[in-house]
C-alpha positions, 0 to 999 in steps of 0.5 A: 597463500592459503586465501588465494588458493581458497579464492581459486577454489571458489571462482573456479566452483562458481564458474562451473555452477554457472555454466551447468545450471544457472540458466536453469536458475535465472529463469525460474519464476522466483528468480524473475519475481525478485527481479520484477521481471516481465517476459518481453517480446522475443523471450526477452526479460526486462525489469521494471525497477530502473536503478542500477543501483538494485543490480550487480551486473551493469546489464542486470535490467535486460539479462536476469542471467547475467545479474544472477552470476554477479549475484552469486559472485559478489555473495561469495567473494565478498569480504563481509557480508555487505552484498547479502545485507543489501538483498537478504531475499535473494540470498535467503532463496539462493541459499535455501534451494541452492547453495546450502553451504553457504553461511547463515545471514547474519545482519545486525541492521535487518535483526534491529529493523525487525524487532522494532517492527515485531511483525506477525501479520501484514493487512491491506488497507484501500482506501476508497475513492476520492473524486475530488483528486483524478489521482485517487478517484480509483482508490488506492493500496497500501499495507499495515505491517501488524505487530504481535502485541497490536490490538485495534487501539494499537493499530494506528502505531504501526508502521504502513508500507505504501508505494507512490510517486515522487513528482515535481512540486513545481509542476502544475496539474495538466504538467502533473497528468500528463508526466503520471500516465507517461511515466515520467515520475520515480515510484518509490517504496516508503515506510511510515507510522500507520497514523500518518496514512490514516490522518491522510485519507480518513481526515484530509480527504474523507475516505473511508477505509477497508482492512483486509487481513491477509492470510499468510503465514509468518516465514510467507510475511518474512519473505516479503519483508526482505525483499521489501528491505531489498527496495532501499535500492529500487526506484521505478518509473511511476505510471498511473494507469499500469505500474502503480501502487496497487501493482507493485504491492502485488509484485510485492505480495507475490513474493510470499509464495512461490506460486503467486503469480497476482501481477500476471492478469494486469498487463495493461491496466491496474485499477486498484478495486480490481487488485484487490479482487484477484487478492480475493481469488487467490484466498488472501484476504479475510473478511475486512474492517471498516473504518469510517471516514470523518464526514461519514461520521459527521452524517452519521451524527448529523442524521441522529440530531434534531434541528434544535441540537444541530444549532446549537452544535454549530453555535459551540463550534464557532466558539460559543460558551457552553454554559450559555446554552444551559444543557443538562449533561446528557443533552451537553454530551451529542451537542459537544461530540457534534460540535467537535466532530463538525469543527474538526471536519472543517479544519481539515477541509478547508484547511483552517489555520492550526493555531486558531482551531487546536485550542478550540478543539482541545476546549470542546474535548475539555467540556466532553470530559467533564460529562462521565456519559457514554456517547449516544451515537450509535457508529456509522453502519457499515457498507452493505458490499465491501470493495471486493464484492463489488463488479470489475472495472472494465466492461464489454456489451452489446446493445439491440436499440428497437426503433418503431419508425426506423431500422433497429439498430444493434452496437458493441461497447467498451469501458476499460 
């Protein structure tokens, strides 16, 4: 008797907050950025996350009303605290502003995935184009949850939150264009070891890349990391030239604070220079780190080596014995370092067969360590302009084209 007059009590509180002041609630702008929603045409609302299972209420996409009064329905009458686990953002934020008499979230799962993640910072990683690819030839976004006890050793362990599509491994690559543009792909959030996305595109695809800091603080860094524990549930339809990873690591960004707004400016287009730009204007980032590329640092060696050393390096690459070159240590060590730096280039850009060339590479690393010498090499200098000093992707101009035997001209351009 006393739980069901105690459900009473709190349908019927519920039904007279939602008829009182929850319009007010579920168009606040914090309210919408949980729910990504974007305003449609005749103050319509629709989010961009396309399965149902991110939302409470069957009509939730198309109606942020409607999915916050299931929300705070299925906060309140659940019987465990399954419905809070699922979205700790939501309820954190309805519970902080609205509902203090709610109880402590208390999630066991979230607690054991933040102690094993240990965050204190969050830095976004870009790294630079790859032309090889038309689907990074504009860069890319990712982030690196950074640890408390991390340093730059360390870096490569901790784990990275990327965004990407899921595509078809059947199709071919016009088949693979077209369905990227037209969104025809699930986008999915992903964690994954740091190391993984540097093997990635430093290695197997020779880009470098840039580290950007971000300046947040640790309850901004907590709000993010439960709405990103709240995209279990969430799948979007992937399309390359807007709703890509650099948006929606924006999207997800801007639940830091609630006056971020970094998704507002890219309503038809998100190039991933200019995300990290608006970054910028924001005051987001901190000055970058630079890590160079495999072939960056194979020129870079390249460029400090006579030609006597150069051949000798590629001898020891295609497997010659050292000792039959005769070098002093301090000539062995740049020869050995090329030989390595060049061998493992080529395993990762031609795709060389692993059982062949690890041996190969440990081998050369074995010869290295005999030599107690510092490298001579000195390291690949950085860029003069990072990405975010660079000029935007799109452009407009006029042009006046002066002709001594005919009418000038005068045109109006446009690059997107």
């Amino acid at each position: 008797m006393h739980r069901l007059l105690l459900l009473c009590l709190v349908l019927f509180s519920s039904a007279v907050f939602s008829s009182t002041v929850t319009k007010d609630i579920a168009y606040n702008p914090y309210w919408l950025k949980l729910g990504h929603y974007n305003q449609q045409r005749f103050s319509s609302y629709e989010s961009e996350v396309d399965s149902n299972a991110f939302f409470f209420s069957p009509v939730g996409k198309s109606d942020p009303h409607a999915e916050l009064i299931a929300t705070i329905k299925a906060f309140e009458l659940a019987d465990n605290n399954e419905a809070q686990c699922r979205f700790p953002a939501r309820y954190r934020w309805l519970k902080d502003h609205f509902f203090p008499q709610w109880p402590e979230l208390l999630c066991p799962e979230i607690d054991v995935w933040q102690q094993l993640i240990n965050p204190k910072g969050i830095t976004l990683v870009f790294p630079t184009a790859f032309m090889n690819d038309p689907s990074s030839m504009f860069g890319h976004t990712l982030l690196r949850i950074d640890a408390r006890d991390q340093t730059r050793s360390r870096e490569l362990i901790a784990f990275a939150v990327n965004f990407a599509a899921e595509p078809d491994a059947t199709d071919n690559a016009a088949l693979y264009a077209l369905k990227g543009v037209i969104g025809q792909y699930p986008g999915k959030f992903t964690l994954m070891p740091y190391y993984r996305k540097v093997r990635e595109y430093n290695d197997l695809e020779s880009r470098d890349i840039w580290e950007y800091p971000l300046n947040l603080s640790e309850p901004e860094i907590q709000r993010i990391l439960l709405h990103l524990w709240e995209m279990q549930w969430a799948t979007f339809d992937y399309f390359f030239i807007d709703e890509n990873c650099s948006y929606q690591l924006l999207a997800l960004l801007q639940l830091a604070r609630d006056d971020l707004f970094l998704t507002s400016e890219f309503s038809t287009h998100a190039i991933p220079s200019d995300t990290v730009a608006a970054l910028k204007q924001y005051g987001l980032l901190q000055p970058p780190k630079y890590r160079a590329a495999s072939g960056t640092k194979l020129l870079n060696y390249e460029s400090q080596l006579t030609d006597e050393q150069l051949v000798m390096a590629q001898a020891l690459r295609d497997g010659k014995p050292l000792h039959d070159l005769s070098l002093s240590a301090k000539d062995a060590v740049p020869v050995l370092e090329m030989a390595y730096e060049w061998l493992n280039y080529q395993y990762y850009d031609q795709g060389l067969a692993r059982d062949e060339i690890a041996p190969r590479l440990t081998r050369l690393l074995h010869q290295r360590s005999q030599y107690h010498v510092v490298s001579p090499f000195e390291p690949p200098q950085i860029p003069r302009v990072s990405p975010e000093q660079g000029h935007g992707s799109a452009r407009i101009c006029a042009v006046v084209s002066h002709y001594e035997n005919s009418a000038n001209r005068v045109g109006l351009s446009y690059r997107v």
